[in-house]
N, C-alpha and C positions, 0 to 999 in steps of 0.2 A: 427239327430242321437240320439236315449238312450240310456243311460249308459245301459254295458252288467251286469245280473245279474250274485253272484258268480258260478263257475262252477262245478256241484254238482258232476262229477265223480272224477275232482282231489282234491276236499277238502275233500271228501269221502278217495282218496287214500293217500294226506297226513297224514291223523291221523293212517290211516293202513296198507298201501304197503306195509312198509319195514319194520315192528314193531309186523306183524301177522306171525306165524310158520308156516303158509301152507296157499298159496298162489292161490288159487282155482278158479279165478277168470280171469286170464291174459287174456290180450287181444292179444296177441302176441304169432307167435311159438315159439321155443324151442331156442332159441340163438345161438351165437357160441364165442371161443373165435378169439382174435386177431392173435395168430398164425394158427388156424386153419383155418381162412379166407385167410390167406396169403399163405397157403397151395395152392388153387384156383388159384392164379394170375398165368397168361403165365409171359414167362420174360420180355417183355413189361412194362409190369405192375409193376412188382416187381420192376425192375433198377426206374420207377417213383414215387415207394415206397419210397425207399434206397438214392433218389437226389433229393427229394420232399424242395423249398425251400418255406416257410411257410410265402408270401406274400398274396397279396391279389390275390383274382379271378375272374373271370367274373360274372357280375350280372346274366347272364343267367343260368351260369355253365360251368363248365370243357367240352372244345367240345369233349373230348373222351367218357365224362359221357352222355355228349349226344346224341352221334350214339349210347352207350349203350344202354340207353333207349330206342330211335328210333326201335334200332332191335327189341324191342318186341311188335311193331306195326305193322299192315299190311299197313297202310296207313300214318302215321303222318311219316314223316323224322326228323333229327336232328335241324332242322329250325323250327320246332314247336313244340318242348318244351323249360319250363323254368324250373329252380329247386327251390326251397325253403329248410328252415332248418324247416324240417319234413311237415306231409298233413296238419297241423293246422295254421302254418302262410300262406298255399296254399290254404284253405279255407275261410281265412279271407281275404286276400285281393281281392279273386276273387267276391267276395259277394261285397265288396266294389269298386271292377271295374264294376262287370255288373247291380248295382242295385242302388237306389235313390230316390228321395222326389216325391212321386209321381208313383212307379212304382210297380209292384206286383210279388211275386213269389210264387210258391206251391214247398211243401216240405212233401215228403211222412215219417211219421210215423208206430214205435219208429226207434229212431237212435240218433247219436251222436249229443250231446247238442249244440254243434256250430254252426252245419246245419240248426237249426230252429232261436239259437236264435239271429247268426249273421245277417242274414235276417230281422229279426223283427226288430233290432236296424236302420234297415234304411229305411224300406216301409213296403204297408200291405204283410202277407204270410196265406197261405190258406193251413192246413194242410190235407192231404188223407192218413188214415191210411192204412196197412198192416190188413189183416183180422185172426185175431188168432183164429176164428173159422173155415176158412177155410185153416189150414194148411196156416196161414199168408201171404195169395193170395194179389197180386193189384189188383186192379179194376181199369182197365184202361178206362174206362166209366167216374167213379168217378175224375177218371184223369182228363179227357175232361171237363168235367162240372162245375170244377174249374178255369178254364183257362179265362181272361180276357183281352180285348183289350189291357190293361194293364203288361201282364202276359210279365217279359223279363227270366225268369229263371224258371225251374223245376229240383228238385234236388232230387237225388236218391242214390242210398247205395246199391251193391250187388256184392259178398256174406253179407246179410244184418248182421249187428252190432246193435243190440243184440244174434238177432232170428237165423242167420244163413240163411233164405232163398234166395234159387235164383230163379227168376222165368223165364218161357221160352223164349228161343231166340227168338222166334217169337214177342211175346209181348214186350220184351226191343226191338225188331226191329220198331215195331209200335211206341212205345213210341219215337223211335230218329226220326219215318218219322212226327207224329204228331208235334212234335217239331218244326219240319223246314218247316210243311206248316204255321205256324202261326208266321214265323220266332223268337221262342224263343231256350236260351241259354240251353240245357241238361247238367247239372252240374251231372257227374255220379261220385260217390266216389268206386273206384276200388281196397281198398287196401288190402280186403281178395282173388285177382282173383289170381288161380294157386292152392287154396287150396281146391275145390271141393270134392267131395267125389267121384261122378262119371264124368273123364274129359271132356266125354259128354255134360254135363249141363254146360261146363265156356262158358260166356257170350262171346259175341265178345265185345272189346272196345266200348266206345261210339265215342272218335277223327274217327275211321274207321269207323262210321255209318254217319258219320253226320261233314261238316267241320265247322258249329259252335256248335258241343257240346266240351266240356271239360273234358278230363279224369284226376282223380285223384289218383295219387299214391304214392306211401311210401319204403321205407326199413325194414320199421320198423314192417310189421304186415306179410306178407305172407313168408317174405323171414327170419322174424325173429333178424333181427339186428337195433332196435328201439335207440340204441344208438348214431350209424350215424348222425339221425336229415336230415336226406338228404331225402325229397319229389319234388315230380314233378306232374306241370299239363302239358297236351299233348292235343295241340288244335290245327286245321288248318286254322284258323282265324286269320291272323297275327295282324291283327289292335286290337282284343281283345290280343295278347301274348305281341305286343308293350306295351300295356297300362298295364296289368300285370308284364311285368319288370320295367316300373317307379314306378308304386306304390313300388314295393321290393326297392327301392332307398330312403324309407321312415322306412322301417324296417331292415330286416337285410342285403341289399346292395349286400352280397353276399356269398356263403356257406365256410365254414372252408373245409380249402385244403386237408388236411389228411382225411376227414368224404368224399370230391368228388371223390379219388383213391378207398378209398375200396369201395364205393358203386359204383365205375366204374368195381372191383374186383366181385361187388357178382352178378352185373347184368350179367357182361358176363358168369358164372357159374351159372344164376339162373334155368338152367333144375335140375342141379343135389342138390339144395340146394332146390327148391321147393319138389323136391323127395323125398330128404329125411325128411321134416316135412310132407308130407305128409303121407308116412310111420308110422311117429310119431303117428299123428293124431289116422291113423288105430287101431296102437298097443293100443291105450290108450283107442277106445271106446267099447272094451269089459267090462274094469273096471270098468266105468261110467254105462253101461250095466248093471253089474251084482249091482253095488251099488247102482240105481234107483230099479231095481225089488225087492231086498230085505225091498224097504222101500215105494214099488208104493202106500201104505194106506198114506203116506205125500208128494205124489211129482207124476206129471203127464208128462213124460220124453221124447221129443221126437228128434233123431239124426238129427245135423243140415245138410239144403242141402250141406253146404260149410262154409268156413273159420275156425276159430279155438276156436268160443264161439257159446255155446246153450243157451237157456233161458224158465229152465222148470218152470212149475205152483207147488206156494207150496199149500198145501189140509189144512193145519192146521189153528185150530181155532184162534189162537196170533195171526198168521197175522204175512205176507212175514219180516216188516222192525223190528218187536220186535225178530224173529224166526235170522234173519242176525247180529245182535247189541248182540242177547246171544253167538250165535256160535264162533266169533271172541271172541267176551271177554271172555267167560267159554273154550273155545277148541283150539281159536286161528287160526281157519278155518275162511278165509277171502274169501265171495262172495259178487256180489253188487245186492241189492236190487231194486225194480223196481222203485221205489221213484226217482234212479239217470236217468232212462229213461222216466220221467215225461215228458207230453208233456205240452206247452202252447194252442197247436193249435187244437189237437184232444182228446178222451178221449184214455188211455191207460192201458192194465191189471194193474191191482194194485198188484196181488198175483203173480206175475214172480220173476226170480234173476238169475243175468246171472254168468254163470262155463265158465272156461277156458278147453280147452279140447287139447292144443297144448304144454304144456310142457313137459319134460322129468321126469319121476318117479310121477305121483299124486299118486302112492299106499300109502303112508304115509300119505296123506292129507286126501285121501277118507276114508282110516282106522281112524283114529283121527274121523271126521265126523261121520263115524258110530259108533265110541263106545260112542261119546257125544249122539246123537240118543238111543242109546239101553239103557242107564243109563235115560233116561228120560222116558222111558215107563214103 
C-alpha cells in the first residue's frame, strides 16, 4: 500500500469554503435546518428523537435506518446494507475489502479523487475516461478492453461528479451484466440519484442489477443534509457486507445515534425532500442560463443530465486555475477548478470548473461574478 497523496478538493476547500462570500461551487443541495427535518418525522420517529439515549450503536446501523434504506431498493432488503459516517469512509474501506497486491481495477474518469486514488494505493487501476467531446458519453467498448484476468472491481459515478452526466439504462444495464460475466465487483457511487432533471433518465441501482455490485450512497448530496455524516453501501453479497462491517470495526465502529434517527427521518420523507431540491435545481437554472449567455465569448455552458454540479469550459487566454485563484480573491466568488479533477490515470480537460447549481438564492454570487467580469473588459 502507498501513502494517499493530499486530497486536492478539500485542501482547495479548506483555505476557501467558509472564508469566500459566495459559494458557487457546492456539491450539495440546498440543506435544511434541524427543525425542519424534524418537521418530517411520523411520531415514531420523533418519541425516538425525544428518548434517544446516546450510547453506542450497531456496527451496521440502526435497523430502522435500515429498512429505511432497504425501501429505496427494489431488490437489496435491510440485510444488505451497512452504513458508514458519510460515502468516504464507505469508499475507503470498500476499495480495501475488494482489492489487493496483485489485483487490478478500472475507474471511469473525471470524478472524485478517492475513487482513483484509493485504488491506486493498493493495485494497478486502469483509468476509461468520459468523452467530453461527446457530450461525456462512456465507451463501454473502452470499458471492455480494459478489463483483466485480473480485473476484481470497476467503479463508476452517475449522476457523474463533476460533469453531471448520466448515461442510458441500457448501457449501465450492460455495464452490471458485463461485470458478472467476468465475475467482477461494480462499485457504482449513487449519491447524486433522485436529482435528474428528467426522472426518466434515473438509473436503476447497481445492488438491483447485479448481487455482487455495490451501491454507494449518502445523505449528504441529493437529499442535501451532508452534515449527518451518515452513508451507506447496499450489496447482496453477504460475504463482501460481512467483511465490510469488520473492516468499519477498524475505523469508526459505528455511526453517532442522533445523525442514524434523522437520517432514518429524511429517508422515509425522501420523496418530498428529493422534490423539493429538485424544484430547487429548476428554479436556479434559468440564472445560470441567462449568466452563461451573457458571457458565452468566456465560458461554453452546458445543463447537467442530473445531480446538482455542472462543469463548464472556460474560453479565456489565463487559463481555468489563474481565471479561479482571481475570482475568489478579487470577488470572493468561490469555484473549483479542473486542476482538483486531475486524473492520475487518463488525460482530463484542463480548461473545466465545476458551479454548484443546488443551492438556494446563487443571484448574489452570480451577480458579484458578473460585475467582477464586466469590470475586466
Amino acid at each position: 500500500m502507498s501513502r494517499l497523496p493530499d486530497f486536492r478538493l478539500e485542501t482547495y476547500f479548506s483555505r476557501w469554503e467558509f472564508t469566500a462570500r459566495h459559494h458557487l461551487t457546492a456539491s450539495d443541495a440546498q440543506t435544511m435546518t434541524l427543525s425542519e427535518l424534524l418537521e418530517l418525522a411520523d411520531d415514531q420517529d420523533r418519541h425516538a428523537w425525544e428518548a434517544l439515549p446516546l450510547g453506542y450503536t450497531r456496527t451496521f446501523g440502526d435497523p430502522g435506518l435500515l429498512q429505511a434504506i432497504a425501501a429505496t431498493y427494489e431488490h437489496a432488503g435491510a440485510d444488505d446494507v451497512v452504513c458508514f459516517a458519510g460515502a468516504e469512509e464507505a469508499l475507503y474501506l470498500a476499495m480495501h475489502v475488494l482489492l489487493g497486491p496483485g489485483d487490478h481495477a478500472v475507474v471511469v474518469t473525471p470524478g472524485y479523487q478517492a475513487a482513483e486514488t484509493v485504488p491506486l494505493s493498493l493495485c494497478e487501476v486502469t483509468g476509461v475516461p468520459l468523452d467530453p467531446e461527446r457530450d461525456w458519453a462512456l465507451d463501454l467498448d473502452r470499458v471492455a478492453a480494459a478489463l483483466r484476468p485480473t480485473t476484481r472491481v470497476v467503479s463508476v459515478n452517475f449522476p457523474n461528479n463533476p460533469t453531471g452526466k448520466v448515461i442510458d439504462a441500457a448501457d449501465f444495464a450492460r455495464l452490471a451484466a458485463l461485470c458478472d460475466e467476468r465475475g467482477i465487483h461494480l462499485f457504482s457511487d449513487e449519491v447524486y440519484r433522485g436529482l435528474e432533471r428528467d426522472p426518466a433518465r434515473t438509473l436503476p441501482q447497481a445492488a438491483d442489477l447485479s448481487e455482487r455490485a455495490l451501491s454507494l450512497n449518502v445523505t449528504s448530496k441529493s437529499l442535501g443534509l451532508p452534515g449527518l455524516r451518515i452513508g451507506w453501501i447496499a450489496c447482496r453479497d453477504r460475504e463482501v457486507l460481512s467483511r465490510l462491517e469488520r473492516a468499519k470495526h477498524y475505523t469508526t465502529i459505528c455511526n453517532a445515534a442522533p445523525s442514524e434517527v434523522l437520517a432514518r427521518i429524511a429517508l422515509k420523507a425522501r420523496d418530498r425532500i428529493l422534490e423539493r431540491n429538485r424544484a430547487l435545481i429548476a428554479a436556479n437554472l434559468p440564472l445560470f442560463d441567462a449568466f452563461f449567455a451573457e458571457f458565452d465569448d468566456l465560458f461554453a455552458w452546458r445543463v447537467p443530465d442530473g445531480g446538482c454540479v455542472a462543469y463548464p469550459r472556460y474560453l479565456g487566454a489565463d487559463g481555468v486555475e489563474r481565471f479561479c485563484t482571481e475570482l475568489v480573491e478579487q470577488a470572493g466568488v468561490l469555484l473549483l477548478p479542473a486542476s482538483v479533477y486531475r486524473s492520475e490515470l487518463t488525460a482530463t480537460p484542463p480548461d473545466r470548473f465545476r458551479v454548484g447549481i443546488g443551492r438556494r438564492d446563487p443571484g448574489p454570487g452570480l451577480e458579484a461574478f458578473a460585475a467582477w467580469l464586466r469590470a475586466r473588459r
